[in-house]
N, C-alpha and C positions, 0 to 999 in steps of 0.2 A: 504493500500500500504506500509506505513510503517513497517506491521511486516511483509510483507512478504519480504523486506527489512533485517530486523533483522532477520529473520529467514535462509535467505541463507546466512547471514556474520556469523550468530552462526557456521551454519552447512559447512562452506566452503571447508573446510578440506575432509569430509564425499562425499558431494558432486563432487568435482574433484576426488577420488578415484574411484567416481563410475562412472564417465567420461570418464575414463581412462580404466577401468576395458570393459566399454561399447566396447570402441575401439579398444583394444586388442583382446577384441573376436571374434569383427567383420573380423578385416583383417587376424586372424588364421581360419576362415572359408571361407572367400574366397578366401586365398592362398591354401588352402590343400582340396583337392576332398575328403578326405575319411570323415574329419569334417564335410564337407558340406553334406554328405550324409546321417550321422547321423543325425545332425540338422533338415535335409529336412524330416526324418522317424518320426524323436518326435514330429516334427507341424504335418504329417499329421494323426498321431495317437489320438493326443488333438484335432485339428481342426474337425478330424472326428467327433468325439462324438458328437460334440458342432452341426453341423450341418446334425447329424442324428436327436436329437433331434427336431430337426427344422423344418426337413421334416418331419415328425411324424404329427404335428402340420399342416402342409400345406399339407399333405397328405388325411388326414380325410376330408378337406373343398374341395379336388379334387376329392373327390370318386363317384361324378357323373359322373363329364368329362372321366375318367378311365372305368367304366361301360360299357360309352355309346364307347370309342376303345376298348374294348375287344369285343363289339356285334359287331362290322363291323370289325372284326379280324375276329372272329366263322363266320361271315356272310360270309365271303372271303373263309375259307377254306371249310364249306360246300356246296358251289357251285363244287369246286374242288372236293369234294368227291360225290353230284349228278351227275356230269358228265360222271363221269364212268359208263360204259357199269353194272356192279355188285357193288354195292354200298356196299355188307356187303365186301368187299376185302380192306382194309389199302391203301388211298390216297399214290401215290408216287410223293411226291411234292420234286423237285429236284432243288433249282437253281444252276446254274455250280458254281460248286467253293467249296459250306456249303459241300458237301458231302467229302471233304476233311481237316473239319477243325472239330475242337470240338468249343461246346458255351457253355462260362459262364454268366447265368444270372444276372444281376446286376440292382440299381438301384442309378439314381442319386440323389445324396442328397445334389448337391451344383452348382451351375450351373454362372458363371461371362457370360456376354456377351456383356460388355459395357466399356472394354477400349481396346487395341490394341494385348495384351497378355491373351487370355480370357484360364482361366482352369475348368476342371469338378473334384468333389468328388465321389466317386463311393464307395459303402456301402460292396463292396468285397474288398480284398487283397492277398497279398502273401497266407494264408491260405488256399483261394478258389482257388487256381491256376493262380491267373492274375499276368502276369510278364511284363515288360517295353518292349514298342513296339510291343503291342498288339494291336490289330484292333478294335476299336466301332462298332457299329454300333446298328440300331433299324430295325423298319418295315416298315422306307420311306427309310432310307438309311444308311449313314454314320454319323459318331460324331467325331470321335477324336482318336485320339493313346496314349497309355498307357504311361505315363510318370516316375511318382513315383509310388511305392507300401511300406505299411506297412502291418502287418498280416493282420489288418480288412480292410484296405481303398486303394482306387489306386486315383490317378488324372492323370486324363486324359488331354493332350494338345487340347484344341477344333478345330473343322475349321477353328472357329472367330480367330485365330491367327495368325498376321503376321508373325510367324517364322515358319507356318506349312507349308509343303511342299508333296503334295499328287501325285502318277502316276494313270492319269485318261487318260479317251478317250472317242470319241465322236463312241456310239456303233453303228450306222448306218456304220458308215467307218473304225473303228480302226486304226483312227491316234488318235497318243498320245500327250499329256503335261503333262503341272506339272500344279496341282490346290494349288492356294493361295488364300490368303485375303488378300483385300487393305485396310481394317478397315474401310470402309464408313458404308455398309449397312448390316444388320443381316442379312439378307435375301437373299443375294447374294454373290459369290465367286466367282474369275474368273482361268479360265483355260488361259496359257498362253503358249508359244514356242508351237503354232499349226502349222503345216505349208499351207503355202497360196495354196499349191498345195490339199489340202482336201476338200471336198468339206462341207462345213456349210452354217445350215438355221434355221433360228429362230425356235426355238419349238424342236430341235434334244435333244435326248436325252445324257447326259452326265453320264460315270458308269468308276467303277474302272477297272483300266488297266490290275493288275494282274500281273507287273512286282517287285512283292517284295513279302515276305513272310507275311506282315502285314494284307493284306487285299484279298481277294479271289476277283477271275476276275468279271465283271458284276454286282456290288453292286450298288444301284444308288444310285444316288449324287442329278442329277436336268437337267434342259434343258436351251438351248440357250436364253439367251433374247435379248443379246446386240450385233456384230459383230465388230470389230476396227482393224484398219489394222496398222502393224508398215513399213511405209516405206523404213525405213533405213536398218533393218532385214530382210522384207518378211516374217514376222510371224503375226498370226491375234492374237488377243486377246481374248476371251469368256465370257461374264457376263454372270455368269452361278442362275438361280432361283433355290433356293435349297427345295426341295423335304421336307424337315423336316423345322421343326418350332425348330431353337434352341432355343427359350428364354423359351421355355413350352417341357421339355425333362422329361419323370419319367423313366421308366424301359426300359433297352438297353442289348444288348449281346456283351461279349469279345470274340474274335476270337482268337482262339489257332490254326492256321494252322499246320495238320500233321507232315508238312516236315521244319516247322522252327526250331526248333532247330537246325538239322542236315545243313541247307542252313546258318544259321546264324556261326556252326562253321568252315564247309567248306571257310567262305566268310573271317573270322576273322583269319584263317589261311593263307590264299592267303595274304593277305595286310600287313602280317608278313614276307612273302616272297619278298615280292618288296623294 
């Protein structure tokens, strides 16, 4: 105890410089956006690496469980292609929406889902075409929207996150909410501003709404579990069971919807006008 003692009265000089130097830098990047954005590009350029590697490793020890979804994938789609009347003719598997967007394949390589602000790594980036405010998604459903990008790497904002905010709808009815998380349970998200005039029943199914350029209409999400009514508003609330397992996520698709750019500059020009 003593030399560490002696040690920080040696260095004290040294030490308050770098104290100092700490603090300076901290509040010049989160006063100034374009700092912050550089900062946020170089962690996720080093962070990448660190936790490609990692998945490499936790990759190999999954390559059963991976095996045994890609055979009841292939099982899925060649049902789809026995069913056709002429089997040697190319399945036209269409769900509304994909036929308007392009997919980038990705996979996760970092996956939080255990505090209030949960993010993903994704092993593409700006290079591979993923840009902020891209759409997730896998083959139960949705994941998350595209937040940062560096050349190699994006993170993604997950469902698990309080601060996410999704336009969903219950598809038997096509009444809409906004899907969030309360942060209690991985497993569950609720839809909220439903209104009481809709009709909901446990087991409906919940899919995206299609009111934004992010995500194509009818993507699934999950189904009703909970119902709760707010009396002061007249809106119900939705514990919704989500379709995906997020704490066990490998390989997902970014959705580049057709028309988003052109809707995103359209939309950035209007609120210049106002």
């Amino acid at each position: 105890m003593q030399q560490i003692f002696s040690f920080i009265l040696k260095n004290s000089y040294r030490l308050l410089f770098l104290l100092l130097l700490i603090i300076s830098l901290s509040l010049t990047i989160q006063s100034h956006s374009y700092h912050r954005s550089k900062i946020i590009s170089s962690a996720n350029f080093l962070t990448g690496g660190v936790y490609q590697q990692m998945n490499n490793v936790n990759e190999y020890f999954g390559l059963r469980k991976q095996n045994e979804e890609l055979a009841l994938e292939n099982a899925r789609l060649k049902s789809i292609l026995f069913n056709q009347k002429d089997t040697t003719l190319t399945p036209n598997v269409n769900v509304k929406g994909i036929d308007k967007a392009e997919i980038i394949v990705s996979k996760v390589i970092h996956n939080s889902y255990s505090t209030h602000e949960n993010y993903l790594t994704l092993n593409n980036g700006s290079n591979s075409g993923v840009k902020t405010d891209m759409g997730v998604i896998n083959s139960a459903g949705i994941i998350g929207i595209v937040e940062k990008t560096s050349p190699k790497y994006a993170t993604v904002v997950s469902i698990l996150n309080v601060q996410s905010r999704i336009n969903a709808k219950i598809k038997k009815s096509n009444h809409f909410g906004s899907l969030v998380w309360n942060g209690k349970s991985t497993g569950y998200v609720q839809l909220i501003d439903v209104p009481r005039l809709a009709s909901v029943r446990r087991g409906d199914t919940i899919v995206t709404g299609g009111q934004s350029v992010i995500f194509p209409e009818n993507i699934g999400i999950g189904t009703i579990e909970k119902i709760y009514t707010d009396n002061v508003t007249n809106y119900y609330t939705l514990d919704v069971k989500l379709f995906n397992d997020m704490t066990n996520l490998g390989y997902v698709y970014v959705i580049k919807t057709k028309d988003r750019d052109e809707v995103m500059k359209l939309e950035k020009e209007t609120k210049k006008d106002e």
